[in-house]
C-alpha positions in Angstrom: 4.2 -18.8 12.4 5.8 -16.3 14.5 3.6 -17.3 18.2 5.4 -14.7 20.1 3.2 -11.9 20.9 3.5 -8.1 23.2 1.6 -5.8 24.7 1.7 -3.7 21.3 1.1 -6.5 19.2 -1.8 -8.4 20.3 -2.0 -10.8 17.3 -0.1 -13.8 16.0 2.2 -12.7 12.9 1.9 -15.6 10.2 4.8 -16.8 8.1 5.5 -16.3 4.6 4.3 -19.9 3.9 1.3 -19.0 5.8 0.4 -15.5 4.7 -2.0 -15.5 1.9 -5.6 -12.9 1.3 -7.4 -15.4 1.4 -6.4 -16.7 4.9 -9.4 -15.3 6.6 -12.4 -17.5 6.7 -14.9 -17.1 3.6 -12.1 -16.3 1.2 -11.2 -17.7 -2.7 -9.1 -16.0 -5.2 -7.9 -16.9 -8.7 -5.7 -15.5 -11.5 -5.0 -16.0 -14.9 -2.9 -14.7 -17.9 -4.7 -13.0 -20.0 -2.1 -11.6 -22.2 -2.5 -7.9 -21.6 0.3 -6.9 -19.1 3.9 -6.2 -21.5 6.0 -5.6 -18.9 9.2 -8.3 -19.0 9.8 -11.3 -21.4 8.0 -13.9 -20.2 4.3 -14.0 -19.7 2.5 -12.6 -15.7 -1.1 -13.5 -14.7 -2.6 -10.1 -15.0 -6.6 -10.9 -14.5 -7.5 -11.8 -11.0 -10.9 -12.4 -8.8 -11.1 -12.2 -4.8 -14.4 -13.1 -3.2 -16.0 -14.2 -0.4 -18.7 -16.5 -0.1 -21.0 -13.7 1.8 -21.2 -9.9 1.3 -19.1 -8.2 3.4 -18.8 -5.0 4.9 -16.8 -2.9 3.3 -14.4 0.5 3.5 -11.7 2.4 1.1 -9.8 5.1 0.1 -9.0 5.9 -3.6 -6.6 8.4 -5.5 -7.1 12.3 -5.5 -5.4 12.1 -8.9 -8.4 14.5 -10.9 -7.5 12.3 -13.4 -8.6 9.2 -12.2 -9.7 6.2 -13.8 -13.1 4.8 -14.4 -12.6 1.5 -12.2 -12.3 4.6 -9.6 -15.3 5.7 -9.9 -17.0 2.5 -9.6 -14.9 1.1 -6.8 -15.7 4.5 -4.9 -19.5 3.8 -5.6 -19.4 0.3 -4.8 -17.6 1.2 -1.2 -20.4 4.1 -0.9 -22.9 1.8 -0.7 -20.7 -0.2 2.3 -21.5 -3.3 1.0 -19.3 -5.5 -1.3 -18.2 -9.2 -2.3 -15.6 -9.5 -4.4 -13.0 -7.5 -6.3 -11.7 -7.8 -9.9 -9.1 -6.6 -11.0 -6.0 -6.5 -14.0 -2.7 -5.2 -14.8 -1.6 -4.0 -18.3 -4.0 -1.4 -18.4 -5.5 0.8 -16.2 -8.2 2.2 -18.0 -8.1 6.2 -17.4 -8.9 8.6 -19.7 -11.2 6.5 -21.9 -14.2 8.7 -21.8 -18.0 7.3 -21.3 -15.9 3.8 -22.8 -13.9 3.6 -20.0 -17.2 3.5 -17.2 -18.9 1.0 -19.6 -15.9 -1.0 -19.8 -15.5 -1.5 -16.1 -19.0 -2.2 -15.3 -18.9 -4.9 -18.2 -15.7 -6.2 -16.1 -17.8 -6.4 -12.8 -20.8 -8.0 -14.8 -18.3 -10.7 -16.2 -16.8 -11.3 -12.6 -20.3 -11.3 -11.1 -21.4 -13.7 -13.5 -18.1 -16.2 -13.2 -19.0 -16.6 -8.8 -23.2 -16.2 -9.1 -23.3 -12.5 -7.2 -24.7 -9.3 -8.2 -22.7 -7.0 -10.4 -23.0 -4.6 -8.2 -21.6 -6.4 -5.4 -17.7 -6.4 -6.9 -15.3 -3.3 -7.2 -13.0 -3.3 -9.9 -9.3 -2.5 -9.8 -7.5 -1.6 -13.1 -3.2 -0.6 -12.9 -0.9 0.0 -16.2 -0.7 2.0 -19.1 -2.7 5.4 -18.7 -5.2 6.2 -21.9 -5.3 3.0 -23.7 -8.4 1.6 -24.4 -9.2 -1.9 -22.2 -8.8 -5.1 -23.9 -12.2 -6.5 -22.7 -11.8 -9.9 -25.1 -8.3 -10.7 -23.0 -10.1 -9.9 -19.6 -13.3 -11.9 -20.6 -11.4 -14.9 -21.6 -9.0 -14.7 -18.2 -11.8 -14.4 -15.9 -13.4 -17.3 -17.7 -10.5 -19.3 -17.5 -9.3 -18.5 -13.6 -10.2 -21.2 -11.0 -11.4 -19.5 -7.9 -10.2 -21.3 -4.7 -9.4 -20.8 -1.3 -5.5 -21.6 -2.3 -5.5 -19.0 -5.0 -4.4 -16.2 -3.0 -1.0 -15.4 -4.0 -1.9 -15.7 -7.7 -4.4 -13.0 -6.9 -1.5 -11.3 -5.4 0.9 -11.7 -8.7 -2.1 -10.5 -10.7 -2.0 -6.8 -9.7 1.8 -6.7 -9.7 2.9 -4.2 -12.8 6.6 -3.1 -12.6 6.6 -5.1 -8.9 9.6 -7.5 -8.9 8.0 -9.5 -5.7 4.4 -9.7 -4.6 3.6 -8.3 -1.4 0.9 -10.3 1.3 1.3 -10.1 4.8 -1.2 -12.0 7.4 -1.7 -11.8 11.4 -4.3 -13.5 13.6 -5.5 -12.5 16.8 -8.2 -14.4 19.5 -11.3 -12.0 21.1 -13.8 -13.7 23.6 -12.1 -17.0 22.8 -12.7 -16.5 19.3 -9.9 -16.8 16.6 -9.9 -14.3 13.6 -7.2 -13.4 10.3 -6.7 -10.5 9.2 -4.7 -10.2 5.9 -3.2 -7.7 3.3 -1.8 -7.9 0.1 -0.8 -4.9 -1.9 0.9 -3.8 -4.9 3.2 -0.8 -6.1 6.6 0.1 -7.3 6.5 3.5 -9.7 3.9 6.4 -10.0 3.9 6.0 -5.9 3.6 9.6 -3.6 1.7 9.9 -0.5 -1.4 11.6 -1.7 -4.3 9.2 -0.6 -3.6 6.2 -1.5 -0.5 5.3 -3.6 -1.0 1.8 -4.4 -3.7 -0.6 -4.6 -4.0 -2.1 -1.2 -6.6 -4.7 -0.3 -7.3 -5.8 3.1 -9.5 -9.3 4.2 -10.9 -10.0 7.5 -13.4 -12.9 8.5 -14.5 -10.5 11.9 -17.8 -8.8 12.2 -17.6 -5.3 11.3 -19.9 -2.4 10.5 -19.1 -0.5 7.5 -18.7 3.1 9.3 -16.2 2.2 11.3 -14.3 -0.3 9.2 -14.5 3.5 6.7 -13.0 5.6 9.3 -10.3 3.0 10.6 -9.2 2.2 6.7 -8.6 6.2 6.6 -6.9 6.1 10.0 -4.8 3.2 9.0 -4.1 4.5 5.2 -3.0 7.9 6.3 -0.2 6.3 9.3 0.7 4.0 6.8 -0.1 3.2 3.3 -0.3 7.3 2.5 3.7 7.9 4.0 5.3 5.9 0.7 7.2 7.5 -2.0 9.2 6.2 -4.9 9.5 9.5 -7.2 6.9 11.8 -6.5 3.7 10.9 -8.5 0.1 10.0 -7.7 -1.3 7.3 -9.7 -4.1 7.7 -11.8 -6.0 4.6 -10.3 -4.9 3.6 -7.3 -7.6 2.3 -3.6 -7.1 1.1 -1.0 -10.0 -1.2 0.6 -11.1 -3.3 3.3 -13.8 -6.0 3.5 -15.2 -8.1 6.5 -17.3 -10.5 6.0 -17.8 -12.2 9.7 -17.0 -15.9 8.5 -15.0 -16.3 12.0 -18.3 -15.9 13.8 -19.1 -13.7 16.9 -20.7 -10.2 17.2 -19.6 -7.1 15.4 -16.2 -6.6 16.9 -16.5 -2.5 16.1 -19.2 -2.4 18.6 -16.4 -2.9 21.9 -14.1 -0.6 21.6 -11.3 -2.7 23.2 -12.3 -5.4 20.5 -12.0 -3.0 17.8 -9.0 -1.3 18.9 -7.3 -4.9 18.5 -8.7 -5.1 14.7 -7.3 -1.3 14.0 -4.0 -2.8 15.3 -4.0 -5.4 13.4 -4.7 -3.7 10.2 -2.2 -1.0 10.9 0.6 -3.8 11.6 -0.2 -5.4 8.5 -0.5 -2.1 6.6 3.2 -0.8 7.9 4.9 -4.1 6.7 3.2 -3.6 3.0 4.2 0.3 3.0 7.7 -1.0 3.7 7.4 -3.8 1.2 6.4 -1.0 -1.2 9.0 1.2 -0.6 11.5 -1.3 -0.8 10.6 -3.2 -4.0 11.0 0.9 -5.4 11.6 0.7 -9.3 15.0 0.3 -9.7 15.4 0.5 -6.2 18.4 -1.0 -3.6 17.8 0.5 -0.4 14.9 1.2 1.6 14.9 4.5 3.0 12.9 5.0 6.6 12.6 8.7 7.9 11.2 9.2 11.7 10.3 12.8 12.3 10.1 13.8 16.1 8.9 16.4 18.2 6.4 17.9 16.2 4.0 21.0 16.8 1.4 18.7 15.2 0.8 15.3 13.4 0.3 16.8 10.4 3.8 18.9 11.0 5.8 15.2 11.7 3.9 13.9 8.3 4.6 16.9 5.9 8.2 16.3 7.3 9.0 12.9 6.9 7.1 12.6 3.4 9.3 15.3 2.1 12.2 13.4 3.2 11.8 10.2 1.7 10.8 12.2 -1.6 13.5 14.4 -2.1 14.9 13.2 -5.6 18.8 14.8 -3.7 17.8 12.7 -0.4 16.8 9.5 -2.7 20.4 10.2 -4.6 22.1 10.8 -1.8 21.2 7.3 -0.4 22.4 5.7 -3.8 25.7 7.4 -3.5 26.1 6.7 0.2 27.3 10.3 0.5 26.3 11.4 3.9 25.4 14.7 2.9 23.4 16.3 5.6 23.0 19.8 3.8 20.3 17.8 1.6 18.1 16.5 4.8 18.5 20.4 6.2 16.9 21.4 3.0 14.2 19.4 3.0 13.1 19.3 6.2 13.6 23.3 6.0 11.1 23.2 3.0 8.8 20.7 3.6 6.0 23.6 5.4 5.8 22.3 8.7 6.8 24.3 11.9 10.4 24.4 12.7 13.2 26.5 13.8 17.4 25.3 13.1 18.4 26.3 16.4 15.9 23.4 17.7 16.4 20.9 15.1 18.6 17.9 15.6 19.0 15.0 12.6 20.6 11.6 12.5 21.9 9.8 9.7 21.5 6.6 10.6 23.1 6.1 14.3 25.2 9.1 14.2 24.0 12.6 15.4 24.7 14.8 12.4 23.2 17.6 13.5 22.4 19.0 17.2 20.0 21.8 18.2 21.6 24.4 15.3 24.9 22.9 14.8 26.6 20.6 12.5 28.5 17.5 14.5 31.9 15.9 13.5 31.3 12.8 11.8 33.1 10.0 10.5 32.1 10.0 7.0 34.0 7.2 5.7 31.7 5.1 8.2 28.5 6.5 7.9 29.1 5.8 4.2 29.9 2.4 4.4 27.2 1.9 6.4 24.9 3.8 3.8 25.0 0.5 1.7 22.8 -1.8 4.2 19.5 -2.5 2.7 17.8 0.2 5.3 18.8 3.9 6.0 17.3 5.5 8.6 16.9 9.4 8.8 15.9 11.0 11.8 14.7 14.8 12.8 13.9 16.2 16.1 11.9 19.4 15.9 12.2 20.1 19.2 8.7 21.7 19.5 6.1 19.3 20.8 5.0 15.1 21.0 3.8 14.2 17.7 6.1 12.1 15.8 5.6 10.3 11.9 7.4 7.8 9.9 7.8 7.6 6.2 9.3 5.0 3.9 11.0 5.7 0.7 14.0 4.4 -1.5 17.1 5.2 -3.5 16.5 6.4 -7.1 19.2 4.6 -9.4 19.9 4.2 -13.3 17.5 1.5 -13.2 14.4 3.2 -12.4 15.4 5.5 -15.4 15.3 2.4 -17.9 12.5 1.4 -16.5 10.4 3.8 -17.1 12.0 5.3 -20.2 11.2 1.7 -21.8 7.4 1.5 -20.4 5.2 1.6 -23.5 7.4 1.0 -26.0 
């Protein structure tokens, strides 16, 4: 566990060994493999429960896709009620387009994972990634929450279970001390294709053993989501099912922690640390991807300015080629940036490709290229802008786009 701690990060940052969803207090998971996810050669859990042993408060975020899938809609009522439990969830198939089928079918898969931990059905959300219109193979799901041991250890199967194309899992973990109390607060996410920063792009699922009301823990999920979960892109698309959502159940003891705004100010840090290291996670473990792409936008008439711009950065299929072809071409982060709808003028714009000024207040710079590209094959590029026109600033994460992501998704039903 890392012990060292800042000003800006007020929390202890746990290990990989240490890291886990269920880390906060309260907290068992479980997988199993059910059989439904096709994805690969050899078989990948793909059924998986998290629960608490209390209800918890409760706050998400879910997928403007219009074509959304019914585990959607009753995740987003679940989270409307601010109270929850547990969450279960598979990978195969993802249950969208199914018709009056597809609602039935997801409340049947909360009932089954209500009955399995003794809670009410309508206490659990449900979380459904893979193949779009294909009905749900309830028998598979039934027999792999049946079979699934629910523990306090079972957190990174939980985590594997909601992988699809994901070639790692993704969990990270920090804990911080208020009024000599000690609380976790962890994160594990999931998403590598069908991922564009149009609210949210992945299923993301926060744990937290504070005390929290639901209101807040809504509007700092929304706060966090949008600075950091919302600004990934692999290629450009918005899944059909995608959430992301926080629970607190108050196992760590104490009062509710939203209530002191220095107190809560420590948890919304937390949960955006913890969200940023997932995006890049994300970004990084891109279909097909080999480099993680990072753009900082600067100097911004507004926040909403800095986020148009970066997230057309990281997006640009040219940008995204560029980076695999370590071909410094700055004409292609001009373009973008040019097109992306936020406030700008060339004469005030200045861009880096990495450490190297390419491009100051109007003017091109001379740059060694042979350098820049050679240093265009480390595992992180980082573009930069300067507007030039104000304070706000954003950062995006994206990747490269190589043959690979082509094969994989050429190959994904069939």
């Amino acid at each position: 566990m890392t012990k060292t701690t800042t000003e800006s990060v007020p929390f202890q940052i746990l290990g990989e060994a240490e890291a886990s969803i269920t880390g906060p207090l309260g907290w068992s998971a479980g997988a199993a493999v059910a059989g439904i996810k096709r994805y690969g050669d050899e078989p990948r859990y793909d059924v998986g429960l998290l629960v608490s042993d209390r209800p918890c408060a409760v706050g998400g975020v879910f997928t403007t896709n219009k074509v959304c899938g019914a585990p959607v809609v009753i995740s987003r009522q679940c989270v409307q009620r601010q109270r929850a439990q547990a969450i279960v969830v598979n990978s195969g198939c993802s249950n969208v387009a199914m018709g009056q089928r597809g609602i039935d079918d997801a409340r049947r898969m909360a009932g089954l994972a209500a009955a399995k931990v003794g809670i009410d059905a309508e206490l659990v959300l449900v979380g459904s990634t893979g193949v779009i219109a294909r009905p749900l193979p309830l028998e598979k799901i039934e027999h792999g929450i049946q079979v699934l041991s629910v523990t306090r250890d079972g957190g990174p199967l939980f985590s594997r279970s909601i992988m699809t194309t994901d070639t790692v899992p993704k969990v990270r973990s920090v804990r911080f001390e208020i009024a000599g109390l000690s609380y976790t607060l962890s994160g594990t996410a999931k998403g590598s294709g069908m991922s564009h920063p149009n609210m949210a792009t992945v299923f993301c699922f926060v744990t937290t053993d504070a005390a929290l009301d639901a209101d807040w823990l809504q509007a700092a999920v929304k706060r966090v989501a949008d600075e950091t979960i919302n600004m990934v892109d692999v290629d450009m698309d918005t899944s059909t099912s995608d959430m992301m959502v926080a629970f607190a159940n108050g196992a760590a003891g104490g009062p509710n922690l939203a209530a002191d705004p220095a107190a809560a100010a420590i948890v919304e840090s937390a949960m955006r640390y913890v969200c940023t290291e997932l995006a890049k996670d994300l970004a990084r473990d891109g279909e097909g991807a080999r480099t993680l792409i990072e753009a900082e936008v600067r100097g911004a008439q507004s926040l909403e300015d800095a986020r148009r711009a970066a997230r057309t950065v990281v997006s640009s299929p040219l940008i995204k080629t560029m980076i695999t072809g370590k071909d410094p071409n700055l004409g292609r982060v001009l373009m973008a940036l040019g097109r992306s709808g936020a406030e700008m003028t060339v004469e005030q714009l200045s861009v880096w490709i990495g450490e190297h000024l390419a491009f100051e207040r109007g003017e091109p710079t001379t740059l060694p290229l042979e350098q820049i590209s050679r240093e265009m094959g480390a595992e992180v590029v980082r573009l930069v802008a300067d507007l030039g026109l104000g304070q706000f600033s954003a950062t995006a994460w994206g990747c490269d786009m190589t043959e690979e992501y082509v094969r994989i998704n050429a190959d994904y039903t069939t």
